[in-house]
C-alpha positions as CSV (number, residue, x, y, z in Angstrom):
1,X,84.5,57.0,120.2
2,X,82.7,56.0,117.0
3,X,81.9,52.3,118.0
4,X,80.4,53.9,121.4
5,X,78.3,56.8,119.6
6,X,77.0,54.2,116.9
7,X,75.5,52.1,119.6
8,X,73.9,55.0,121.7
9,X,72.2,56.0,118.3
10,X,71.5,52.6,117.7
11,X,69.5,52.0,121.0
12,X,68.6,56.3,121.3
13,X,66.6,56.8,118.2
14,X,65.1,53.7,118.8
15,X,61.9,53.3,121.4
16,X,61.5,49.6,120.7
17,X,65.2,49.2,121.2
18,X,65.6,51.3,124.2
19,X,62.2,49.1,125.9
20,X,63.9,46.0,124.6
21,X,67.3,47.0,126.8
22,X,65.1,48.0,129.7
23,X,63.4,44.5,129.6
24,X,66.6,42.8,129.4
25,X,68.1,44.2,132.2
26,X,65.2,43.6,134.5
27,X,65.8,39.8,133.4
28,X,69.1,39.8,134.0
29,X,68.5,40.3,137.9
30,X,67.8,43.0,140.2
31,X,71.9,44.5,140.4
32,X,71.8,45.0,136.8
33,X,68.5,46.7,136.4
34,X,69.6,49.6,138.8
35,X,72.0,50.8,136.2
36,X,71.1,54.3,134.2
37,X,70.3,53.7,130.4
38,X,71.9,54.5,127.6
39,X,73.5,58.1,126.9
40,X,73.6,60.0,123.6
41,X,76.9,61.7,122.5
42,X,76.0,65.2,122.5
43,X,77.8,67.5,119.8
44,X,78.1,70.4,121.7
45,X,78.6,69.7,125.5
46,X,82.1,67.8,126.1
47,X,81.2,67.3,129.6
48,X,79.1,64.1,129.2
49,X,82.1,61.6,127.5
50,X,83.1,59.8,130.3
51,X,79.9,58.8,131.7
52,X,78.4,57.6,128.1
53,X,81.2,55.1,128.2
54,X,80.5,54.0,131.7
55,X,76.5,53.8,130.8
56,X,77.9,51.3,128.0
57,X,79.8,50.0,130.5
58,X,77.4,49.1,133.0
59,X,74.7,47.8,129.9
60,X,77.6,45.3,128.0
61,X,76.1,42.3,128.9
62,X,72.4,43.3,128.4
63,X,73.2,45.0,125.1
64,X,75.0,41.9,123.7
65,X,71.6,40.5,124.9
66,X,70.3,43.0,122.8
67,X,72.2,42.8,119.4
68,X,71.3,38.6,119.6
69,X,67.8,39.3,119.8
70,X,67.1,42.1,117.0
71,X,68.6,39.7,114.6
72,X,65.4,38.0,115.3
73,X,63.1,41.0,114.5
74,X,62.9,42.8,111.0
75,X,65.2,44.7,110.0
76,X,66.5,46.9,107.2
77,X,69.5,46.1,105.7
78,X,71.5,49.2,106.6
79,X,70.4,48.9,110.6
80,X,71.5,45.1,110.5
81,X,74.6,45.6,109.2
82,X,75.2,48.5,111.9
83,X,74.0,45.9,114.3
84,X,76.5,43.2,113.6
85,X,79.4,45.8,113.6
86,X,78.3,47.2,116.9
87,X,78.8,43.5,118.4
88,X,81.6,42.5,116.5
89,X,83.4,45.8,118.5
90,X,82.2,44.7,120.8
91,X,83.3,41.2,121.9
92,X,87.1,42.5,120.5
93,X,89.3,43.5,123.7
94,X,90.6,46.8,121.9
95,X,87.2,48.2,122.3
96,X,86.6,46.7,125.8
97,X,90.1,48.3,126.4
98,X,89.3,51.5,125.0
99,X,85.9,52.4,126.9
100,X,87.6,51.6,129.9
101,X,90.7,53.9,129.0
102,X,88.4,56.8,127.7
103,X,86.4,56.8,130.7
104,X,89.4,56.8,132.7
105,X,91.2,59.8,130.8
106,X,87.8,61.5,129.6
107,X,86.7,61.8,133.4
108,X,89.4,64.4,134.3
109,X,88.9,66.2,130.9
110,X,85.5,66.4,131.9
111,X,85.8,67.1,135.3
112,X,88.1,70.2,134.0
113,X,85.1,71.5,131.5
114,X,82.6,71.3,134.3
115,X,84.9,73.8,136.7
116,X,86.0,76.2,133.6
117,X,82.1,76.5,132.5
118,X,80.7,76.9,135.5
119,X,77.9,79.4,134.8
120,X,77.6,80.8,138.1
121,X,81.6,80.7,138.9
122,X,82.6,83.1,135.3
123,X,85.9,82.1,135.9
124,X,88.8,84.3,134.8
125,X,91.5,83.3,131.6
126,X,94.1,83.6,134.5
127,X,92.5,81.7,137.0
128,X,91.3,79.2,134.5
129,X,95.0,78.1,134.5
130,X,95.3,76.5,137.3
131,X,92.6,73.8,136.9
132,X,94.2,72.8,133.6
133,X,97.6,72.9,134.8
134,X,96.1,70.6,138.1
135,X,94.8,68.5,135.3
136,X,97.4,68.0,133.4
137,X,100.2,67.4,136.4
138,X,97.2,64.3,137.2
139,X,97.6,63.1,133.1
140,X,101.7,63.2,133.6
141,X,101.4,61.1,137.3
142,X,99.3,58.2,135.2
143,X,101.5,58.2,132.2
144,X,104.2,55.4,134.3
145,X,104.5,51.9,133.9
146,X,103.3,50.9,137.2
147,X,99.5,53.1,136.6
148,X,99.2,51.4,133.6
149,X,99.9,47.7,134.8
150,X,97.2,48.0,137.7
151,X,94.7,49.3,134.9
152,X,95.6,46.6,132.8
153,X,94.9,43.8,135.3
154,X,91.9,46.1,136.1
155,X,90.3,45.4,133.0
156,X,91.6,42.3,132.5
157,X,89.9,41.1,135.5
158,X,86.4,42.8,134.6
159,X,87.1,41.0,130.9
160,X,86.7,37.7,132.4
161,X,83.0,38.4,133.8
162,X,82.4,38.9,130.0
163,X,83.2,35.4,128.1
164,X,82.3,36.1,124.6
165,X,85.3,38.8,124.4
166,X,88.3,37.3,122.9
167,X,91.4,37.5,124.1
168,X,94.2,40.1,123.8
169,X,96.3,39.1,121.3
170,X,98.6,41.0,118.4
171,X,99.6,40.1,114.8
172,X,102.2,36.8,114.8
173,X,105.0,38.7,113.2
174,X,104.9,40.9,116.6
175,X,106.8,39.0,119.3
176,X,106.6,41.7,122.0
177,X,103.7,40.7,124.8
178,X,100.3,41.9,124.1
179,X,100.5,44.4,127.0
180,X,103.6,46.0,125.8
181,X,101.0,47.3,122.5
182,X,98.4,48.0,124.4
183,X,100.4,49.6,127.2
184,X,101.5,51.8,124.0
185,X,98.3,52.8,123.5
186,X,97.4,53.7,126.8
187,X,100.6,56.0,127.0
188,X,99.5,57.9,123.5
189,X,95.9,58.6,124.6
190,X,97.8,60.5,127.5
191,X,100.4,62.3,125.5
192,X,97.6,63.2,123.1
193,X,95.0,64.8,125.8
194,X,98.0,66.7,127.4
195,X,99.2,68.3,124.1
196,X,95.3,69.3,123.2
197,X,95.6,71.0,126.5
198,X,99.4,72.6,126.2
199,X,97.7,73.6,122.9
200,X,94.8,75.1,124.3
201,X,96.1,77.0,127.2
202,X,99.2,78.2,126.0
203,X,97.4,80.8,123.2
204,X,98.8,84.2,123.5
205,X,95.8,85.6,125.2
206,X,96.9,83.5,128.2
207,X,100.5,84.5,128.0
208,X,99.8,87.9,128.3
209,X,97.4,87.0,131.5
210,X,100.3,85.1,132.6
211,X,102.5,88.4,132.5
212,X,100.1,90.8,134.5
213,X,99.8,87.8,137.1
214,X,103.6,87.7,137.3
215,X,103.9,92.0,137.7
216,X,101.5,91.7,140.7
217,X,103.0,89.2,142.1
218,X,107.0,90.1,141.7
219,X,105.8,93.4,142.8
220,X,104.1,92.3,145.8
221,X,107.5,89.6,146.5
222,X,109.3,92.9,146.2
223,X,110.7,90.9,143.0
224,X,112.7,92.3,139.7
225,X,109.2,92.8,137.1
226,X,111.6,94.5,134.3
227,X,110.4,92.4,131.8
228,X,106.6,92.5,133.0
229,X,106.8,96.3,133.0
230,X,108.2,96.3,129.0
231,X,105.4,93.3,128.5
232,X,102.5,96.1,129.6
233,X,104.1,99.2,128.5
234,X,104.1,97.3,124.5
235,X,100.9,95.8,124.5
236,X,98.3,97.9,127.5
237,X,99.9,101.3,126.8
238,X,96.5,102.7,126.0
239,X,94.5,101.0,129.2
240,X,97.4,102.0,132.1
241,X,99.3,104.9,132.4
242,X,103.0,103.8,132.7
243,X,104.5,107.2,134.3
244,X,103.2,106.1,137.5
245,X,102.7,102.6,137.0
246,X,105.6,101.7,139.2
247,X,104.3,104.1,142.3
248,X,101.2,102.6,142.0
249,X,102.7,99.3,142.3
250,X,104.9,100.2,145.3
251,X,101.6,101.5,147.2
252,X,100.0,98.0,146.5
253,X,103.2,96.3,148.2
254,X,102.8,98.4,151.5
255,X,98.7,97.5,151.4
256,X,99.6,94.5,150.7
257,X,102.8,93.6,153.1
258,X,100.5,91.3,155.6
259,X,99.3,88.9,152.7
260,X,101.1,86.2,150.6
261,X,99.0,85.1,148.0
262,X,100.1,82.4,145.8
263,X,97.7,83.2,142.6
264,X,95.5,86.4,141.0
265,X,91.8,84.9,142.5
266,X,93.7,85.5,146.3
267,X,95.2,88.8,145.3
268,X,91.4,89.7,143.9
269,X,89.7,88.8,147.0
270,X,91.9,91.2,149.2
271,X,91.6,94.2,146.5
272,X,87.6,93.9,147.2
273,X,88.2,94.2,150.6
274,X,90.4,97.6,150.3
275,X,88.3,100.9,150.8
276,X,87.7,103.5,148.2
277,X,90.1,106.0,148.5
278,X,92.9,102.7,148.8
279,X,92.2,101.5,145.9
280,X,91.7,105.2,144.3
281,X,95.7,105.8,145.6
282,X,96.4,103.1,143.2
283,X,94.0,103.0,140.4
284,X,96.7,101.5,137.6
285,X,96.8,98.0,139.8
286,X,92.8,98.4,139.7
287,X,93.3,98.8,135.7
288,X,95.6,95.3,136.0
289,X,92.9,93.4,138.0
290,X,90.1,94.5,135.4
291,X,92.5,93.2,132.6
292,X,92.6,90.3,134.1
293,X,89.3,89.6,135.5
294,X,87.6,90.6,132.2
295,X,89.0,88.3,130.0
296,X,87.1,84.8,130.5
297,X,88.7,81.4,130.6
298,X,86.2,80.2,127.8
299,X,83.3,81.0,125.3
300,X,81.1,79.1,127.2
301,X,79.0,82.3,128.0
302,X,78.5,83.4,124.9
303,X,77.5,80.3,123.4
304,X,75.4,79.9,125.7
305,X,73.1,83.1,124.5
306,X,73.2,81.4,120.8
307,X,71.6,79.0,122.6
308,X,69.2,80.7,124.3
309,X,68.1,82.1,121.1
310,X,67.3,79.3,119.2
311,X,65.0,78.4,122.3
312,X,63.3,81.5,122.0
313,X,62.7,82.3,118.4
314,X,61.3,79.2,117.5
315,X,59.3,78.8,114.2
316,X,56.0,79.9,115.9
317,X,58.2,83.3,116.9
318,X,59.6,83.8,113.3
319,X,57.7,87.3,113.3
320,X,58.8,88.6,116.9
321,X,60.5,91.7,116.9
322,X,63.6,92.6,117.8
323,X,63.0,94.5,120.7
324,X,60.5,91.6,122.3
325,X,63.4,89.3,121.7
326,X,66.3,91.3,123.6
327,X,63.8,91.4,126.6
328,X,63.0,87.7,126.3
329,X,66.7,86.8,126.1
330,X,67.7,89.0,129.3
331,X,64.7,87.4,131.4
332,X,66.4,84.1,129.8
333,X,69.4,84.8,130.4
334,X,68.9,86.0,134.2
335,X,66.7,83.4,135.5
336,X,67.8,83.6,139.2
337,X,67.3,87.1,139.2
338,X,63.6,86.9,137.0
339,X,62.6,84.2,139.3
340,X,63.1,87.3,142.1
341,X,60.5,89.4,140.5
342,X,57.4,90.3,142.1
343,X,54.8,89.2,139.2
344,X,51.9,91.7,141.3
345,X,53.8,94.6,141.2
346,X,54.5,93.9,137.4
347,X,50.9,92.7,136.8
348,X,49.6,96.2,138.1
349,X,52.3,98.2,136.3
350,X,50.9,96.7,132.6
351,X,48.0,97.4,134.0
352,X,48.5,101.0,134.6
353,X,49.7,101.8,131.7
354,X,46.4,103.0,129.7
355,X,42.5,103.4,130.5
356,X,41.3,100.7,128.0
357,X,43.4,98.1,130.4
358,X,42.5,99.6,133.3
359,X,38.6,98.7,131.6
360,X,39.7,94.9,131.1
361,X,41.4,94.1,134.2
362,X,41.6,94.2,137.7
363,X,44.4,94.9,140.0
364,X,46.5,91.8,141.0
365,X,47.0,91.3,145.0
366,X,49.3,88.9,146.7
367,X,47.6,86.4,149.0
């Protein structure tokens, strides 16, 4: 990860570098000049890993291409020496090995941030479960001998389009074949994804979104929810009312007794579809789905308004006041619903508002 962020600041903050790679892949022939550029590592999106390694990927030989010919050009100290580490990294096999295995495991990670921060989806903290479980049930199936020999002849074949990389080899005191180490590596880049996601989803926030799931489920299954009902009468006391929790429950089963849902999402969708006075017959279930569909599945959304601020209150809005900049960041905020607005009718309104305005403008009309 450091090698492959040194060399897309290396070639990034660079214009003369970043030509020089365009100008080498055109050279190299047509197939190779189709590929995208360069990424940059951004520090705050993970959802852009796996496709910075493939970029790197897809540039190897023209940026080996590259490294040969800025050793040519002027250069300070510092850069060169970053230069010549970049391509001593890069003719090794660990680090040919290790793009290929980080955009293989970094893809589903990715893939799993894309679907939990989706910002028109706000997906639950219960239903954001089951991605990450789906992801890490994939992670367990490629974590078996016969996944990692077919990736390692994978890149072993790709190696040999690539002659300036050396060999795999180990230290001579180590007898065991060279796969065997790598193939250890490859195992413990797995083990250590899955346990950053056993760590992340398996706070107590989502344990107690696991326990409401379970009471609407057992209680729909016509299932024992003893402990589910102890769970919410010790921690949600104050939200539901636990006298009549049970009845409340027991009218959900009848309303309930054509559907088998298998997760909270399905059970949400029918509770939509219920009429008023249903869902007013059993308004403690409705408290449960609000528990449950209020908690998100991450701060995506709410870093996303720190980011909207620092868009809007730039250093040529260091003076705005705070009432300008809550209506700025709503419009920003709400883009699909601003880009709705009728910009006559609000044209007129401003217009409308005193005599002197009425004096300096005239009334907008749509064509």
């Amino acid at each position: 990860m450091a090698t492959a962020t040194e060399i897309a600041t290396l070639i990034k903050y660079s214009p003369n570098r970043e030509h020089l790679l365009g100008e080498i892949k055109q050279n190299i022939g047509w197939e190779d000049s189709t590929t995208g550029g360069i990424l940059k590592f951004c520090p705050t999106r993970w959802t852009v890993r796996a496709i910075c390694f493939r970029r790197i990927l897809d540039n190897y030989d023209a940026l080996l291409e590259e490294w040969t010919l800025c050793f040519d050009t002027r250069l300070d100290t510092d850069v060169r020496g970053r230069i010549i580490g970049c391509q001593a990294q890069m003719n090794s096999f660990d680090f040919f090995f290790g793009l290929h295995l980080g955009e293989r495991l970094f893809a589903h990670t990715d893939n799993l941030s894309k679907t939990l921060q989706k910002k028109k989806k706000n997906m639950s903290a219960v239903n954001g479960q089951r991605p990450a479980s789906l992801t890490k049930e994939v992670l367990h199936g490629m974590r078996s001998d016969y996944c990692f020999s077919a990736f390692y002849a994978t890149v072993l074949r790709k190696m040999n389009t690539h002659p300036t990389i050396s060999q795999p080899k180990l230290p001579r005191k180590r007898r065991a074949p060279a796969r065997f180490e790598v193939g250890q590596l490859h195992f413990e880049a797995i083990d250590l994804i899955v346990f950053a996601l056993n760590e992340r989803f398996s706070q107590p926030g989502f344990e107690a979104n696991t326990k409401l799931e379970s009471l609407l489920l057992k209680a729909m299954n016509n299932e024992d929810f003893a402990q589910e009902m102890q769970f919410v009468a010790e921690n949600y006391s104050d939200d539901i009312n636990m006298n009549i929790l049970e009845a409340h429950l027991a009218i959900f089963r009848v309303l309930m007794r054509n559907f088998k849902p298998t997760c909270f999402s399905e059970i949400l969708t029918e509770v939509k579809q219920l009429s008023k006075e249903e869902q007013l017959m059993m308004q403690n279930v409705i408290n449960v789905c609000r528990l449950l569909h209020v908690s998100p599945a991450t701060s995506a959304t709410g870093e996303r308004s720190f980011s909207t601020a620092r868009r809007i209150k730039t250093w040529l809005r260091s003076n705005m006041l705070q009432r300008r900049f809550n209506s700025l960041a709503i419009l920003n905020s709400h883009k699909e619903r601003t880009d709705q607005l009728c910009l006559h009718s609000i044209g007129n309104e401003f217009v409308s508002r005193n005599a002197s305005q009425k004096l300096k403008f005239v009334s907008f009309k749509s064509n």
